[in-house]
Z-matrix of the N, CA and C atoms (Angstrom, degrees):
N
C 1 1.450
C 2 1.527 1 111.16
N 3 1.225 2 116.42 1 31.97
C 4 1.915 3 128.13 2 169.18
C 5 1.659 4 96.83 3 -27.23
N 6 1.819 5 93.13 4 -72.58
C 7 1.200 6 106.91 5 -172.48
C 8 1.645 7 125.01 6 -109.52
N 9 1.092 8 111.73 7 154.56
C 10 2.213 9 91.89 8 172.97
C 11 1.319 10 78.39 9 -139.38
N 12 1.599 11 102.75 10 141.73
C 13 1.693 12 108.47 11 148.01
C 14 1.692 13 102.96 12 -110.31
N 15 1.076 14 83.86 13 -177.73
C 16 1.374 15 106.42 14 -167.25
C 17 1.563 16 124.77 15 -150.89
N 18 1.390 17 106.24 16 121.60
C 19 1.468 18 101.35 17 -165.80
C 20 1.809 19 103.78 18 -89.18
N 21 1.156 20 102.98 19 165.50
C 22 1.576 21 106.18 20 178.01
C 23 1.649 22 121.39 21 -93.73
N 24 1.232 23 116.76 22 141.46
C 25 1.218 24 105.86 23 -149.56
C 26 1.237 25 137.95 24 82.14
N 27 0.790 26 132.94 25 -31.76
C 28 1.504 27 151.85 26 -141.87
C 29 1.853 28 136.95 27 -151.56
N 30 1.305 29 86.48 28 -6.02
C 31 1.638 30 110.45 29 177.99
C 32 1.522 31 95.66 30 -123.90
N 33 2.158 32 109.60 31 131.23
C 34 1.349 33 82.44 32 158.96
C 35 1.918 34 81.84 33 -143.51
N 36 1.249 35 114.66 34 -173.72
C 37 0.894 36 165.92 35 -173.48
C 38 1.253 37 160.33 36 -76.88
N 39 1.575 38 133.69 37 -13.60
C 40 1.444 39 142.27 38 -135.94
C 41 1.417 40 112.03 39 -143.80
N 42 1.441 41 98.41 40 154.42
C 43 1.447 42 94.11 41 156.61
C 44 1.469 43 140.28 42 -92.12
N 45 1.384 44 94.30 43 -25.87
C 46 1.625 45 122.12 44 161.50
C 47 1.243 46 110.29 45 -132.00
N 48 1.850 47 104.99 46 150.88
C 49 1.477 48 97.79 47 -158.94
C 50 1.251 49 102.68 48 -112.03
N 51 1.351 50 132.13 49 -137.49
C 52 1.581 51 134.76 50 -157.06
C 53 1.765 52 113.87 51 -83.28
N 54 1.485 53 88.76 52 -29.75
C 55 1.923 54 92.48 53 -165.58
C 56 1.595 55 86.76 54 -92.19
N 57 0.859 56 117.19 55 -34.59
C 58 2.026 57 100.28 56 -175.84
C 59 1.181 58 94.26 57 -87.66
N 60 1.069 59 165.73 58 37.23
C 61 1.518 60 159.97 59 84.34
C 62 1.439 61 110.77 60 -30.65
N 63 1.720 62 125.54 61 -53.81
C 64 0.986 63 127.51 62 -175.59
C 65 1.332 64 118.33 63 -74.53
N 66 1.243 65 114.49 64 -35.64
C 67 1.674 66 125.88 65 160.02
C 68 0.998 67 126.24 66 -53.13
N 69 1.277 68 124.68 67 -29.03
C 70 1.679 69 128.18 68 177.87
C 71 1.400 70 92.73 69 -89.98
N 72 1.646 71 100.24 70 -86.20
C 73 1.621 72 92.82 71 -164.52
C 74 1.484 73 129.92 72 -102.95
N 75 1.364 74 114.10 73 36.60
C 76 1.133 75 123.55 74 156.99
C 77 1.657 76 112.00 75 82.25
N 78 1.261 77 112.11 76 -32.68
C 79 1.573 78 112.97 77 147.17
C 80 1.198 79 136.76 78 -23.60
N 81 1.384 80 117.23 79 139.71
C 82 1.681 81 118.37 80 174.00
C 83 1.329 82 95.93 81 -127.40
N 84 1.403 83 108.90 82 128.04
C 85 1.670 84 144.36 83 -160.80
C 86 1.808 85 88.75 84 -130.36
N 87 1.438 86 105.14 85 145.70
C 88 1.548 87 114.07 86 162.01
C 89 1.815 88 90.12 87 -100.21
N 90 0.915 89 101.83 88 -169.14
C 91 1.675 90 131.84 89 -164.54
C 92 1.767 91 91.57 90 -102.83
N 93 1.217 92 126.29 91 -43.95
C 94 1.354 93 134.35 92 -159.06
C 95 2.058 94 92.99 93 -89.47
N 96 1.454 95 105.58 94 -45.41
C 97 1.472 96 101.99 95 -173.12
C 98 2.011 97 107.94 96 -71.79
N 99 1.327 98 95.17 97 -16.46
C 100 1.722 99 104.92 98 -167.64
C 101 1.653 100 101.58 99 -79.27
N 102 1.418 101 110.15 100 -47.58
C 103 1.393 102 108.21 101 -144.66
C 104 1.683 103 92.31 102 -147.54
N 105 1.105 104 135.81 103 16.05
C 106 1.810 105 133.14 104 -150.65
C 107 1.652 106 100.21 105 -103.10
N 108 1.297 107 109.45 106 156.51
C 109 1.432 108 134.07 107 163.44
C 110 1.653 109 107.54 108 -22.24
N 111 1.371 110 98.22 109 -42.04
C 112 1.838 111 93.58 110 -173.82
C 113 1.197 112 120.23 111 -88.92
N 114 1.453 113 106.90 112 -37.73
C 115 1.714 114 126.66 113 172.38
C 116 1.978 115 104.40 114 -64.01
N 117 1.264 116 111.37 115 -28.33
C 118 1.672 117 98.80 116 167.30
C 119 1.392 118 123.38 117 -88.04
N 120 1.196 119 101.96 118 -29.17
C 121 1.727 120 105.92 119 174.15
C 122 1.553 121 131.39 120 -78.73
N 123 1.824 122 93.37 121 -26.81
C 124 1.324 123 87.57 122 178.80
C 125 1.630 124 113.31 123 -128.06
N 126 1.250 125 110.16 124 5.38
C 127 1.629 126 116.43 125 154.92
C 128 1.613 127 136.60 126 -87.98
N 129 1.674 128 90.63 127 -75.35
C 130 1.290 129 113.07 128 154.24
C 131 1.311 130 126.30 129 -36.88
N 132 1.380 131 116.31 130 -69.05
C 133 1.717 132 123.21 131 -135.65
C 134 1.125 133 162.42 132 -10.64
N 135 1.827 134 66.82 133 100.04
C 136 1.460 135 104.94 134 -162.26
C 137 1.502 136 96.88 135 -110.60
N 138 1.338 137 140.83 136 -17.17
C 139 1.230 138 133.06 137 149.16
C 140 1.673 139 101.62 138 -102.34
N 141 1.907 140 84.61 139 159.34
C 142 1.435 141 116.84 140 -172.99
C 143 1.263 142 104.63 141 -90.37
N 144 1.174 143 144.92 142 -40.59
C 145 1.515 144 143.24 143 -154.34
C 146 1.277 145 105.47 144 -176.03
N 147 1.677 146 111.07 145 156.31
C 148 1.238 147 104.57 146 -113.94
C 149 1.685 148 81.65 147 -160.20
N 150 1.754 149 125.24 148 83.98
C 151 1.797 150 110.51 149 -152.86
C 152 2.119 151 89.52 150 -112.97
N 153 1.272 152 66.94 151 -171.53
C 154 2.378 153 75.19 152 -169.18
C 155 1.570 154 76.46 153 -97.72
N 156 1.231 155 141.00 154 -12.62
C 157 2.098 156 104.81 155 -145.74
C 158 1.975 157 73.72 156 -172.06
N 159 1.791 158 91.70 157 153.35
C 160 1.323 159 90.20 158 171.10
C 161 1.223 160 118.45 159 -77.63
N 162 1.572 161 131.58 160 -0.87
C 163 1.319 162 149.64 161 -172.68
C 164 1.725 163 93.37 162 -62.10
N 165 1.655 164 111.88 163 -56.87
C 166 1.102 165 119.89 164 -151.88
C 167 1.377 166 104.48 165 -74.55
N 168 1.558 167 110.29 166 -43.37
C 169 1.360 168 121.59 167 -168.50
C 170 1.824 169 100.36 168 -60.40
N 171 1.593 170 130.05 169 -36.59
C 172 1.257 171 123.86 170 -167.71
C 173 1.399 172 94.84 171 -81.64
N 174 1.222 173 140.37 172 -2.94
C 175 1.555 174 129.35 173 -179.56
C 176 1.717 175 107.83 174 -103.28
N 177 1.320 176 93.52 175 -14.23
C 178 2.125 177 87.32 176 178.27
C 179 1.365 178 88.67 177 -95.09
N 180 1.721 179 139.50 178 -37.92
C 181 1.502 180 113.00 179 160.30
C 182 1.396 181 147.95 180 -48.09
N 183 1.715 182 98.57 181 -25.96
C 184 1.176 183 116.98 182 -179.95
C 185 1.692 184 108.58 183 -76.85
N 186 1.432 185 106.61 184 -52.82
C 187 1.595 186 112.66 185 167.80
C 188 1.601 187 114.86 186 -49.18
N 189 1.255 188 125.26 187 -60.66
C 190 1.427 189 130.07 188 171.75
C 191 1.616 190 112.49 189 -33.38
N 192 1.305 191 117.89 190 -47.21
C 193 1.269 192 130.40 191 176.49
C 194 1.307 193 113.69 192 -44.01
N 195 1.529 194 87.40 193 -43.90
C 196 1.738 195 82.33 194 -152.48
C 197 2.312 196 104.90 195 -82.50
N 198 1.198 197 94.47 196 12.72
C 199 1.388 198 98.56 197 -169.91
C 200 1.692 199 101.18 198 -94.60
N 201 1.631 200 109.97 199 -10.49
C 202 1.355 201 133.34 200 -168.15
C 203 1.390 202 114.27 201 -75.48
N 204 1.480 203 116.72 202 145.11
C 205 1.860 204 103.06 203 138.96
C 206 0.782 205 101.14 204 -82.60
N 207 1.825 206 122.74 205 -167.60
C 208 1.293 207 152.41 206 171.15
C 209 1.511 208 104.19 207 -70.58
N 210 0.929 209 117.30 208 -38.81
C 211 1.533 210 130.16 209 -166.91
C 212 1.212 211 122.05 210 -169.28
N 213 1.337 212 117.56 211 167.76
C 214 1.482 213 115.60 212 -179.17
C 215 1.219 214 121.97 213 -87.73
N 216 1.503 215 127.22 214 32.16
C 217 1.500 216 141.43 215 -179.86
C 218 1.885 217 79.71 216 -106.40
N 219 0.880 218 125.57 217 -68.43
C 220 1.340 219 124.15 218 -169.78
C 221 1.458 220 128.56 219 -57.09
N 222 1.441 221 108.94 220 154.83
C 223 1.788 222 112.08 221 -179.51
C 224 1.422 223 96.54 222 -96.42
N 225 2.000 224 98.71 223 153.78
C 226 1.356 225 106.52 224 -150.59
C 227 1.564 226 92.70 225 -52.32
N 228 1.304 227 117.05 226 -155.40
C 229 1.266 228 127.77 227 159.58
C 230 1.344 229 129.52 228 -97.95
N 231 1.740 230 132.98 229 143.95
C 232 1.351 231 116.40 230 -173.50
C 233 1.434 232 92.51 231 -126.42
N 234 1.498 233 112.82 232 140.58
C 235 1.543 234 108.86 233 -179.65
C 236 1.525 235 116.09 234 -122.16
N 237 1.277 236 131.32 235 162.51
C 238 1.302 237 108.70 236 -152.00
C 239 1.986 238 99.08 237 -97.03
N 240 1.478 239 107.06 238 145.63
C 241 1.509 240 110.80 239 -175.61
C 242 1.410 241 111.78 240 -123.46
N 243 1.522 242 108.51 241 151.23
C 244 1.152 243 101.17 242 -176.44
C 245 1.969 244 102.56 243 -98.81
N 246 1.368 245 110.80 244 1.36
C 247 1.307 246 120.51 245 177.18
C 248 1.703 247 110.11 246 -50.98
N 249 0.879 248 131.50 247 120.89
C 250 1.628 249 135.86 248 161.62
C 251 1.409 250 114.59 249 -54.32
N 252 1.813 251 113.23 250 88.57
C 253 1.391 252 88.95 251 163.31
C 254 1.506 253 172.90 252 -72.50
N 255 1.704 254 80.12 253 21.98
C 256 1.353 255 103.62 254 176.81
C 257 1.579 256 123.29 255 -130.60
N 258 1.573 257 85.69 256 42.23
C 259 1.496 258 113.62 257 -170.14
C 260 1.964 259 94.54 258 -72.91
N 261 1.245 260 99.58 259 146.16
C 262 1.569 261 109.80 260 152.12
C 263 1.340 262 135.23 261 -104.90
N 264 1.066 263 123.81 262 161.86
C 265 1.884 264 120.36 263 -149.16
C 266 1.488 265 90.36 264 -150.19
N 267 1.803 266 111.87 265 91.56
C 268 1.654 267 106.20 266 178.48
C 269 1.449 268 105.57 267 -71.91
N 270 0.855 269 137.17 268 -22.35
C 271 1.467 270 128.48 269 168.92
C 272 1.567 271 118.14 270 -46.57
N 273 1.513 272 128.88 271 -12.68
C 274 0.939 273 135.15 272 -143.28
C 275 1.976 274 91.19 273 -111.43
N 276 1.429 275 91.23 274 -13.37
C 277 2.068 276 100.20 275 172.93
C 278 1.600 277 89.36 276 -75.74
N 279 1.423 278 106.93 277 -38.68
C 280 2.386 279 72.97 278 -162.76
C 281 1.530 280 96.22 279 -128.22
N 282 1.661 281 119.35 280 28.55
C 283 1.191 282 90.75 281 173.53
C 284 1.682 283 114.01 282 -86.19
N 285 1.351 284 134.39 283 -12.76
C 286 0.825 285 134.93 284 149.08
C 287 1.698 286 119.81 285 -55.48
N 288 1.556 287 125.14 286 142.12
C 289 1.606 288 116.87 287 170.69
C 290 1.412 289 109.16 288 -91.00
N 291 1.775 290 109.27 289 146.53
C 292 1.094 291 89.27 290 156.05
C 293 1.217 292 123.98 291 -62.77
N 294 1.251 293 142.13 292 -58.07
C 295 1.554 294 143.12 293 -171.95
C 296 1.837 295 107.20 294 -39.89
N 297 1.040 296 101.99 295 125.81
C 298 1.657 297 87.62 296 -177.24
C 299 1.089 298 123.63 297 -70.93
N 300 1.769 299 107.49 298 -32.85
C 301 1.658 300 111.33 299 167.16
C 302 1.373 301 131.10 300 -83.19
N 303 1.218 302 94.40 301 32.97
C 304 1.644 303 106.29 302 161.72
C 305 1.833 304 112.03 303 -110.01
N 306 1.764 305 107.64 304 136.17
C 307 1.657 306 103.55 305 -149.53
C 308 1.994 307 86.85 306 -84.45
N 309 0.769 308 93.97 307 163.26
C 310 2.018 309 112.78 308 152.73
C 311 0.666 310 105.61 309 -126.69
N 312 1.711 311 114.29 310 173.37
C 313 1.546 312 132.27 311 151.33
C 314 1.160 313 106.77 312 -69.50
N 315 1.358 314 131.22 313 139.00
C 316 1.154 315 117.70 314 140.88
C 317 1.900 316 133.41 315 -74.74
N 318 1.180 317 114.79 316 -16.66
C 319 1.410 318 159.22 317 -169.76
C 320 1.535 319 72.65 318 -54.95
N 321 1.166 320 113.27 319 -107.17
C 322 1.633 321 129.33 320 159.22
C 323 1.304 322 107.37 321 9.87
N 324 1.607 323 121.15 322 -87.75
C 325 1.591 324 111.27 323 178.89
C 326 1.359 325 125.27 324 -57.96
N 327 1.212 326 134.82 325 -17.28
C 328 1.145 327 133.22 326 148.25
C 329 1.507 328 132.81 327 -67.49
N 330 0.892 329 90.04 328 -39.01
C 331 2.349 330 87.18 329 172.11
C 332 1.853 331 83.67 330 -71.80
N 333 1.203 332 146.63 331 -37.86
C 334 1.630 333 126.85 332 -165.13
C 335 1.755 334 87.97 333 -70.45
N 336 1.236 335 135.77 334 -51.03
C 337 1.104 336 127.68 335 177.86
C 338 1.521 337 131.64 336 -24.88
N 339 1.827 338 93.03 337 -77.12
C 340 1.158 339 88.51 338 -162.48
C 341 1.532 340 118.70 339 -97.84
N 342 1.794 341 110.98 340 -141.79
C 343 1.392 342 85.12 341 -142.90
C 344 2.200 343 97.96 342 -85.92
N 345 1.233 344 144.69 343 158.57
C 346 1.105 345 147.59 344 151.72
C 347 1.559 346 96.10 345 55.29
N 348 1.993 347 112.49 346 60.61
C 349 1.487 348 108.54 347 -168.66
C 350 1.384 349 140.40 348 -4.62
N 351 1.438 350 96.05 349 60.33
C 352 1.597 351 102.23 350 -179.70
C 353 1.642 352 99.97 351 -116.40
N 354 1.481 353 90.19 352 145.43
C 355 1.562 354 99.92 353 -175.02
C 356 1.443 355 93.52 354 -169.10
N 357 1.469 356 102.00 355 125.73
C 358 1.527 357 89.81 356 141.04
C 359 1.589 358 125.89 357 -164.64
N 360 1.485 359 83.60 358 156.01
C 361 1.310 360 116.22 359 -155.21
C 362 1.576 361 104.25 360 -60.12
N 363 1.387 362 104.79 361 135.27
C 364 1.418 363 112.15 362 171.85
C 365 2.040 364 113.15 363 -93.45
N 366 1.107 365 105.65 364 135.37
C 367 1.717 366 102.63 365 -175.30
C 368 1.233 367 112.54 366 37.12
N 369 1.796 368 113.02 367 75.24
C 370 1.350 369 119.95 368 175.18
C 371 1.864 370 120.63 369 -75.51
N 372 1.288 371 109.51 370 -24.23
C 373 1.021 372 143.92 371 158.52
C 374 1.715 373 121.73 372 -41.52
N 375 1.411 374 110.46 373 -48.35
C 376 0.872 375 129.88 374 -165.80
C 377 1.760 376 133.62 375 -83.93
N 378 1.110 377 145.41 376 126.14
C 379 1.481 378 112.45 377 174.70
C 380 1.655 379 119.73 378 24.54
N 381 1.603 380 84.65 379 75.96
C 382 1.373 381 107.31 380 -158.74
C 383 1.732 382 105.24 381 -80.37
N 384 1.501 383 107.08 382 6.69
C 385 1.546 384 118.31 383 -164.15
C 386 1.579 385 90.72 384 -99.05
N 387 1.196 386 128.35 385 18.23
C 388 1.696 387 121.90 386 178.77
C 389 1.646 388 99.02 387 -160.63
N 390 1.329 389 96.21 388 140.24
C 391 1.764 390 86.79 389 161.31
C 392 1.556 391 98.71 390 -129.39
N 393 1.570 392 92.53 391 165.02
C 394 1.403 393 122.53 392 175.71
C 395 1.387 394 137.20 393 -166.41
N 396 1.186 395 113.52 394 115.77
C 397 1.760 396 120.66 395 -163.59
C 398 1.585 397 104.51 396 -156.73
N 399 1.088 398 119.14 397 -175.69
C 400 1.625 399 134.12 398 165.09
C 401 1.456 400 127.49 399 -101.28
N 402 1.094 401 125.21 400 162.42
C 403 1.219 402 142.04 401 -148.94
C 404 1.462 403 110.35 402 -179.02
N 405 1.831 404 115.17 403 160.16
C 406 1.454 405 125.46 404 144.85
C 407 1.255 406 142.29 405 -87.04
N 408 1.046 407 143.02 406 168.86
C 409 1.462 408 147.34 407 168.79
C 410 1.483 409 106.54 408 -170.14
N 411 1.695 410 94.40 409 110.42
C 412 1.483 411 128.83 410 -174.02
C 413 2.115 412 100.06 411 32.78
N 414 1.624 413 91.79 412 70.80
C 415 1.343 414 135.91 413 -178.48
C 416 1.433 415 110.11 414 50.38
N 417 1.581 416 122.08 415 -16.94
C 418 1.342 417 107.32 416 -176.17
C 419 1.691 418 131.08 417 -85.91
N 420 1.017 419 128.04 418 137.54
C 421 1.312 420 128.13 419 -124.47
C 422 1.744 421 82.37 420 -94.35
N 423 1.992 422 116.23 421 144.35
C 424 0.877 423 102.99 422 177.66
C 425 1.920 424 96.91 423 -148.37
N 426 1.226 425 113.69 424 177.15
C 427 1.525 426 111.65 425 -179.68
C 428 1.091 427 98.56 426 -93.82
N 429 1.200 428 124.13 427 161.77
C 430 1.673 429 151.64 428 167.56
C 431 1.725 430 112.00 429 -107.40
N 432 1.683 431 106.44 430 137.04
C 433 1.434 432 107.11 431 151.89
C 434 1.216 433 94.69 432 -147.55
N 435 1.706 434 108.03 433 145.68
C 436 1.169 435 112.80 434 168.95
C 437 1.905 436 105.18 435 -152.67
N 438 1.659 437 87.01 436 136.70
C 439 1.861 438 81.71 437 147.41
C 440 1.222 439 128.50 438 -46.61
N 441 1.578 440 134.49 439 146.85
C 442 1.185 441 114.11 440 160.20
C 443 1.803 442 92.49 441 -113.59
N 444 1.308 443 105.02 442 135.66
C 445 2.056 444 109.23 443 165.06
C 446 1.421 445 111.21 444 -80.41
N 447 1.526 446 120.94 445 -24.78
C 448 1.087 447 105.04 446 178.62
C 449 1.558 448 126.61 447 -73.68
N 450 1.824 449 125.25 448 5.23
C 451 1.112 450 131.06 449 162.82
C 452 1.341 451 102.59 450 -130.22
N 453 1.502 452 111.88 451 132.94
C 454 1.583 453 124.10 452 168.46
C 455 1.265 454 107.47 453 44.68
N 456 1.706 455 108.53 454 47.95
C 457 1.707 456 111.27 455 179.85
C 458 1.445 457 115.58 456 56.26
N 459 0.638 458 130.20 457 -43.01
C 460 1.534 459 149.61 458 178.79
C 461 1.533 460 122.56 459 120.97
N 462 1.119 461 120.46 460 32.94
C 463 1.613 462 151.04 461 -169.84
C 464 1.202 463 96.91 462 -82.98
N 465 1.091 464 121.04 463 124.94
C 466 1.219 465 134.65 464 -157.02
C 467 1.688 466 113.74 465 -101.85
N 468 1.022 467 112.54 466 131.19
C 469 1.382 468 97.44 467 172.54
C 470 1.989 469 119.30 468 -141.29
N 471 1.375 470 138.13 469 -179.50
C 472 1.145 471 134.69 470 -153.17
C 473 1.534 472 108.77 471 -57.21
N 474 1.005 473 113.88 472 -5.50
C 475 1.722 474 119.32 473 172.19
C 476 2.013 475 129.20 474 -84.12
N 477 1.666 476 69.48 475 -39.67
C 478 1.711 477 99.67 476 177.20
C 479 1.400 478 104.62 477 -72.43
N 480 1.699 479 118.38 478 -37.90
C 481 1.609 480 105.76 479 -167.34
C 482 1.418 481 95.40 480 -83.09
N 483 1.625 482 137.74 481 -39.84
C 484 1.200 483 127.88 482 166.13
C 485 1.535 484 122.02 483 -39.78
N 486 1.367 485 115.25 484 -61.33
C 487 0.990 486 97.51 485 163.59
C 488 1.659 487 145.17 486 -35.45
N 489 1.638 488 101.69 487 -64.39
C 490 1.430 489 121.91 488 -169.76
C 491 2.212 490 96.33 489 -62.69
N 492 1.103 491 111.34 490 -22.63
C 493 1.252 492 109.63 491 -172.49
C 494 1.432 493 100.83 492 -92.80
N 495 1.497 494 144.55 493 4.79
C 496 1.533 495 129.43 494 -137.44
C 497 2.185 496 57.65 495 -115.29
N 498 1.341 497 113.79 496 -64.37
C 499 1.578 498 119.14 497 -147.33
C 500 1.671 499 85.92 498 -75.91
N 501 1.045 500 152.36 499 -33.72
C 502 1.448 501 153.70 500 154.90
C 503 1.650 502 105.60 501 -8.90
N 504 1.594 503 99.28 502 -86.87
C 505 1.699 504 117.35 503 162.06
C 506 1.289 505 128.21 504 -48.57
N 507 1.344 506 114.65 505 -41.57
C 508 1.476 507 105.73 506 176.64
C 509 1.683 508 117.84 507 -67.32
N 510 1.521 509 114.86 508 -26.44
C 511 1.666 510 125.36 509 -165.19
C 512 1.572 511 103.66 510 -87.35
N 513 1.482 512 104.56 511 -14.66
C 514 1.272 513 102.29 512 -146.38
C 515 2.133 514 85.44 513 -107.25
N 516 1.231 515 120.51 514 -12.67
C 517 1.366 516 164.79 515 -152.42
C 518 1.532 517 80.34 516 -89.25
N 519 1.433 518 119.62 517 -85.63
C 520 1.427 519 136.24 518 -153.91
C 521 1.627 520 106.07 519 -115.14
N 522 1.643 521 104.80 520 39.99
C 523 1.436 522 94.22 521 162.55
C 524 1.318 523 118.12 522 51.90
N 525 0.983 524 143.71 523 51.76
C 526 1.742 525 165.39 524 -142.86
C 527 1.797 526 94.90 525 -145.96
N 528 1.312 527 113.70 526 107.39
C 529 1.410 528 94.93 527 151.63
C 530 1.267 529 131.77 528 -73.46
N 531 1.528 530 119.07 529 157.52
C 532 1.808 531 132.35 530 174.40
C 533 1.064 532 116.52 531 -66.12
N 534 1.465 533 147.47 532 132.39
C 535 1.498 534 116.40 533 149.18
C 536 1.388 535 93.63 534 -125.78
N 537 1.632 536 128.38 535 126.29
C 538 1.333 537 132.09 536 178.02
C 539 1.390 538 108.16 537 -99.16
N 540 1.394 539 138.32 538 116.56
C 541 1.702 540 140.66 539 136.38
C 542 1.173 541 115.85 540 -74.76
């Protein structure tokens, strides 16, 4: 359980469900607000991703995969790119501000990074004050952590270190390099 996705609608969650909610405390809970795709990704997080259709959900597994080894005897995987890795990214002069208290994406400086802006983000949803997902650099597949400024400065708090520590262990698990912004 590294990762769970979760489809919408259609994935739920709980230990008790909607009518023994209503039996105890008289509340009316949906199934989706109790235990759903959105309530794990972006309350909880306790799921990773978060798809409309099971179509979608088998293609962010399939993508996730491919950022994988087989196992943790193996080095990550490197795949071949036609990206230049020693490409330059002028966006990369002002996507930072000067003023420091002005927020960015970080999202942003990372797709200029890496390789053919692909990235993705693990629990985007989530402790939205850090990100973390996978990516390339000059094809070999590596983990991401980053502050994000555009939430809560990027100040981290007991959600963020869970987070930033859950993909920490797992990369570090399966031979995954780090790259922290």
């Amino acid at each position: 359980t590294d990762f769970i996705i979760m489809v919408k609608e259609t994935s739920y969650m709980f230990v008790t469900g909607p009518e023994v909610i209503k039996a105890v405390t008289h509340e009316d809970v949906t199934k989706e607000e109790l235990g759903g795709a959105i309530t794990h990704n972006s309350k909880s997080g306790v799921a990773h991703f978060v798809a409309d259709n099971d179509e979608q959900a088998a293609m962010l597994m399939r993508e996730l995969i491919g950022f994988l080894p087989s196992n943790n005897m193996e080095e990550a995987p490197i795949v071949p790119t036609t990206d230049d890795s020693h490409r330059e990214d002028s966006s990369l002069q002002t996507l930072v501000p000067v003023d420091p208290n002005k927020p960015y994406d970080i999202v942003e400086l990372i797709e200029a990074v890496v390789d053919d802006k692909n990235f993705l983000e693990v629990q985007p949803h989530y402790a939205m004050n850090i990100v973390v997902g996978f990516a390339r650099l000059a094809g070999q597949s590596v983990g991401i952590v980053a502050n994000q400024p555009k939430f809560l400065a990027g100040v981290l708090d007991i959600d963020s270190y869970i987070k930033a520590a859950s993909i920490v262990r797992f990369s570090d698990s399966y031979n995954i390099p780090l790259n922290t912004f």
